[in-house]
C-alpha positions as CSV (number, residue, x, y, z in Angstrom):
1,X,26.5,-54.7,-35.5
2,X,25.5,-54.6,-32.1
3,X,22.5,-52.1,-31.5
4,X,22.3,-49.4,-28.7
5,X,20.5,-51.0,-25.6
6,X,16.6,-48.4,-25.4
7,X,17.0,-46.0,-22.5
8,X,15.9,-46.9,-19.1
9,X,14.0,-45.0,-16.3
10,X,15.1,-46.1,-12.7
11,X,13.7,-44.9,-9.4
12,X,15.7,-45.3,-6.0
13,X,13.8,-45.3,-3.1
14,X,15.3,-44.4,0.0
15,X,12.6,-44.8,3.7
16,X,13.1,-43.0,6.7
17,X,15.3,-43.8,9.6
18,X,13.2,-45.4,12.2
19,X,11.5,-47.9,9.5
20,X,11.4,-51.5,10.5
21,X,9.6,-52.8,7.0
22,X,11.8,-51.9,4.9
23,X,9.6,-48.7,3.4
24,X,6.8,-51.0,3.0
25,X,4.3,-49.1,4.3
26,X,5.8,-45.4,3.7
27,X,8.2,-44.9,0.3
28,X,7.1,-48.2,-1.5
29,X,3.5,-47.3,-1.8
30,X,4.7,-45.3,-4.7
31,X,6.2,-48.3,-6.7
32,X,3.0,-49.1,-8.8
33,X,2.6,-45.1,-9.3
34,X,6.1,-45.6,-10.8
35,X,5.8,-48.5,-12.4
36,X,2.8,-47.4,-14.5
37,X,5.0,-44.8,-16.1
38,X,7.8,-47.4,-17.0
39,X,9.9,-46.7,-14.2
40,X,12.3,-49.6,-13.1
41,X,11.9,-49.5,-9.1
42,X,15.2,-50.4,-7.1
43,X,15.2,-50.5,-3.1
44,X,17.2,-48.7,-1.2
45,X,16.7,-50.7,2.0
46,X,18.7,-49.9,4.5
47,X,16.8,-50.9,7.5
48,X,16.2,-49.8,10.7
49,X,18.1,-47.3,12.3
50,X,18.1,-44.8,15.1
51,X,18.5,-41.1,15.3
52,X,22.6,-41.5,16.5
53,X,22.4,-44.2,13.5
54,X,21.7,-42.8,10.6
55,X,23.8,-39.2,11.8
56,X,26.9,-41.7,11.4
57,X,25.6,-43.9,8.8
58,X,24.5,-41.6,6.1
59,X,27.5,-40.9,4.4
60,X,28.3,-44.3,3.7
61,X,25.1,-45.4,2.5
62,X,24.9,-42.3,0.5
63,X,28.6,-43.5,-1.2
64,X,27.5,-47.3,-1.6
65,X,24.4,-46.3,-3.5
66,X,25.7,-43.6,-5.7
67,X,28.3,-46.5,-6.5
68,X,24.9,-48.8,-7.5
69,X,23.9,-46.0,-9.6
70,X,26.7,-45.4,-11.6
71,X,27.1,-49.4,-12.1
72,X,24.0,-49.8,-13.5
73,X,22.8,-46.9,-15.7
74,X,23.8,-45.6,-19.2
75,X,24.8,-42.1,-20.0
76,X,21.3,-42.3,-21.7
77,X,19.7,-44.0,-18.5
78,X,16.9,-41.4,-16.7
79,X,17.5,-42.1,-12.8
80,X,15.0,-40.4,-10.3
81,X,15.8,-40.6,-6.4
82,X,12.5,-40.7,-4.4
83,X,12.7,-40.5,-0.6
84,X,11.0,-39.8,2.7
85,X,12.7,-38.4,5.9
86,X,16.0,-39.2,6.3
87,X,16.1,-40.6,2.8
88,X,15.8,-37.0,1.5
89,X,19.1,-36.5,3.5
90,X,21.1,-39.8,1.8
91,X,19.5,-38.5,-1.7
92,X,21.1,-34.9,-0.9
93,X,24.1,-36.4,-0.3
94,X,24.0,-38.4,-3.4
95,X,23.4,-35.8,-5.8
96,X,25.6,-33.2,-4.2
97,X,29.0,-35.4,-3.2
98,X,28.7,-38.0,-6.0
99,X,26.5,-39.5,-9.2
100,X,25.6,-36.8,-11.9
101,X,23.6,-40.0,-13.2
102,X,20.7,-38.3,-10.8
103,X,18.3,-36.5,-13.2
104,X,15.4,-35.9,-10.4
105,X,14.6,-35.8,-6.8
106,X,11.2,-36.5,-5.5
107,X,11.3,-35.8,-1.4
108,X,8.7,-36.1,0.7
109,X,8.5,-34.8,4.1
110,X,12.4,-34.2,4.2
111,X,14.4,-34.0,7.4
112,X,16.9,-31.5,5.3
113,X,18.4,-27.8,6.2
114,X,16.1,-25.5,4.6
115,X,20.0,-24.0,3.1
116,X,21.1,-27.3,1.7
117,X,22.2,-26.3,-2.2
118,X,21.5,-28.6,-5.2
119,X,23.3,-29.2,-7.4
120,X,22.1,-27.2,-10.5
121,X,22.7,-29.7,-12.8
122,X,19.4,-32.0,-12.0
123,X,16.4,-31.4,-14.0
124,X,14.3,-30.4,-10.5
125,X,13.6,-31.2,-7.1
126,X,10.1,-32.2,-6.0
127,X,9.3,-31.2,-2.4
128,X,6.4,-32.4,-1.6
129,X,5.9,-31.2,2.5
130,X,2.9,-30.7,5.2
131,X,3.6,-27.4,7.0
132,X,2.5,-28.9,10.2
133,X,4.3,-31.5,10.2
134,X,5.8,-32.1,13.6
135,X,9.0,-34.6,13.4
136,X,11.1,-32.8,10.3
137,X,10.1,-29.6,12.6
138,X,12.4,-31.1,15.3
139,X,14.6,-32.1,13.3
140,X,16.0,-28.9,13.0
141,X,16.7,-28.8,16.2
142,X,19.9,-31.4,15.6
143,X,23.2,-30.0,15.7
144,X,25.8,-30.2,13.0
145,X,23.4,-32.5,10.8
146,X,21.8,-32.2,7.3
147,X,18.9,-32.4,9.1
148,X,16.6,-29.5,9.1
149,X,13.4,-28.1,8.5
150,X,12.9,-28.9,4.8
151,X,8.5,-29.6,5.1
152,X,7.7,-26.0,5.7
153,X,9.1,-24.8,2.3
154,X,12.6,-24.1,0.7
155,X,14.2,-21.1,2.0
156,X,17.1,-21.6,-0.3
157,X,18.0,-19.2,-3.5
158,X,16.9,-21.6,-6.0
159,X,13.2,-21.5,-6.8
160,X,14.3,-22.1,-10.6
161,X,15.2,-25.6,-9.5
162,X,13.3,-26.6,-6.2
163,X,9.2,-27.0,-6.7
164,X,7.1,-26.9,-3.4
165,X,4.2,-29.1,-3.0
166,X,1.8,-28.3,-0.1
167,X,0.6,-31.2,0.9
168,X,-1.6,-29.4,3.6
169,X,-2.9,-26.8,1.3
170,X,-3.2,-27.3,-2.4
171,X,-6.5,-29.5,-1.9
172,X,-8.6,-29.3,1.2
173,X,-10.0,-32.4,0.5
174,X,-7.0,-34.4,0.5
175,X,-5.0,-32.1,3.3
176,X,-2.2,-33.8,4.6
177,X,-1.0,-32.7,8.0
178,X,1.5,-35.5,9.5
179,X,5.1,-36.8,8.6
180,X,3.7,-40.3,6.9
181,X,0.5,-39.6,6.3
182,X,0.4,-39.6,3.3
183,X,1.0,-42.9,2.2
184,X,-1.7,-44.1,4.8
185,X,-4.0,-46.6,2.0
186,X,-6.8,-44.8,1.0
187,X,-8.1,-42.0,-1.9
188,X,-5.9,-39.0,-0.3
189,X,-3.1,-41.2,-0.7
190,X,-3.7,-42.2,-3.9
191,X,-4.5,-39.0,-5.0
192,X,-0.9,-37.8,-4.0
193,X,1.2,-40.6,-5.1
194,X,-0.6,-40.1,-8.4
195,X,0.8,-36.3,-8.4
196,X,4.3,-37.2,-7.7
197,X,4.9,-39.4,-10.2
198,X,2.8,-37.0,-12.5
199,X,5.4,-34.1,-11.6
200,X,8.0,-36.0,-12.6
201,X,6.8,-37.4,-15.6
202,X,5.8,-34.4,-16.9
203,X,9.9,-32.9,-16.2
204,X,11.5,-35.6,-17.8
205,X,9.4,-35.1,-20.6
206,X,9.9,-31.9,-20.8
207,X,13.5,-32.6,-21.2
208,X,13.0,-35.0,-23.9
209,X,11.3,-32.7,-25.9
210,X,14.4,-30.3,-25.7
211,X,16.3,-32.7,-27.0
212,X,17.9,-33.8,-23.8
213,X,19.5,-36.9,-22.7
């Protein structure tokens, strides 16, 4: 009698837009966070592009991936999307036009409309934004786009779903005041990846002990 395969706990990791190493240096830093929770980390590489790029590009990635996601995880699978920038727009797109397989969004520094509506289904969505942070400021300056002005706090009506994380105020010490800073090597960094992956432990478990699947 064949037995039921153990749950498994994915993360996707999308980079920003104008990324020529493939996250390396921005999203990825968070893999070993990740992985020390037993999180299986997947890639979401899909390289460098510009600002006219990924405004026609991000649909289709968004469709390709939620395709990945619903080939390879169980009912009983937990699947976290984590994502900086532009990534935070593909994950939005993901959860919202596609793949109910998405339990959790982790988003830092977002280029997102501060108005863009989650799905209420997910278990939360981790913002974690510097309120000076310059580029997803300008962002909202692009017309007809996701892109917005996510950093500086949801403005949305759902605080029962979207947490806020201020990266420039919650500890002096480890203030974080610019759109990749925070995955520059070093203590502030890891004191923040640490968080992240802390946040959304702690929700899934949550869930778990509900009785959720």
């Amino acid at each position: 009698m064949a037995t039921r395969p153990e749950p498994r706990r994915y993360v996707l990791a999308f980079h920003g837009f104008n990324v020529a190493d493939a996250g390396a240096g921005t999203i990825d830093r968070l893999r070993p966070f990740a992985e020390a929770r037993g999180y299986r980390w997947i890639d979401a590489d899909y390289g460098w592009r510009g600002l006219l790029g990924v405004k026609i590009a991000n649909p289709a990635i968004a469709s390709v991936c939620a395709a990945i996601i619903e080939a390879i995880a169980l009912p009983s699978d937990y699947v976290v999307i984590a994502a900086h920038s532009n990534g935070a727009a593909i994950a939005a797109r993901i959860v919202t036009e596609w793949c109910p397989a998405v339990r959790q969004l982790l988003l830092v520094n977002p280029a997102l409309r501060d108005d863009w509506y989650f799905p209420v289904r997910l278990d939360c969505v981790h913002v974690f934004g510097a309120r000076t942070d310059f580029w997803t400021r300008l962002a909202k300056l692009a017309p007809g786009s996701v892109w917005g002005d996510l950093s500086n706090g949801y403005e949305g009506d759902q605080p029962e779903l979207v947490k806020y994380h201020n990266m420039s105020a919650r500890h002096p010490r480890h203030a974080v005041r610019g759109h990749s800073e925070v995955f520059a090597p070093g203590e502030t960094s890891r004191y923040w990846l640490d968080i992240m992956m802390h946040e959304v432990e702690t929700v899934r478990r949550q869930r778990e002990r509900r009785g959720g699947s």
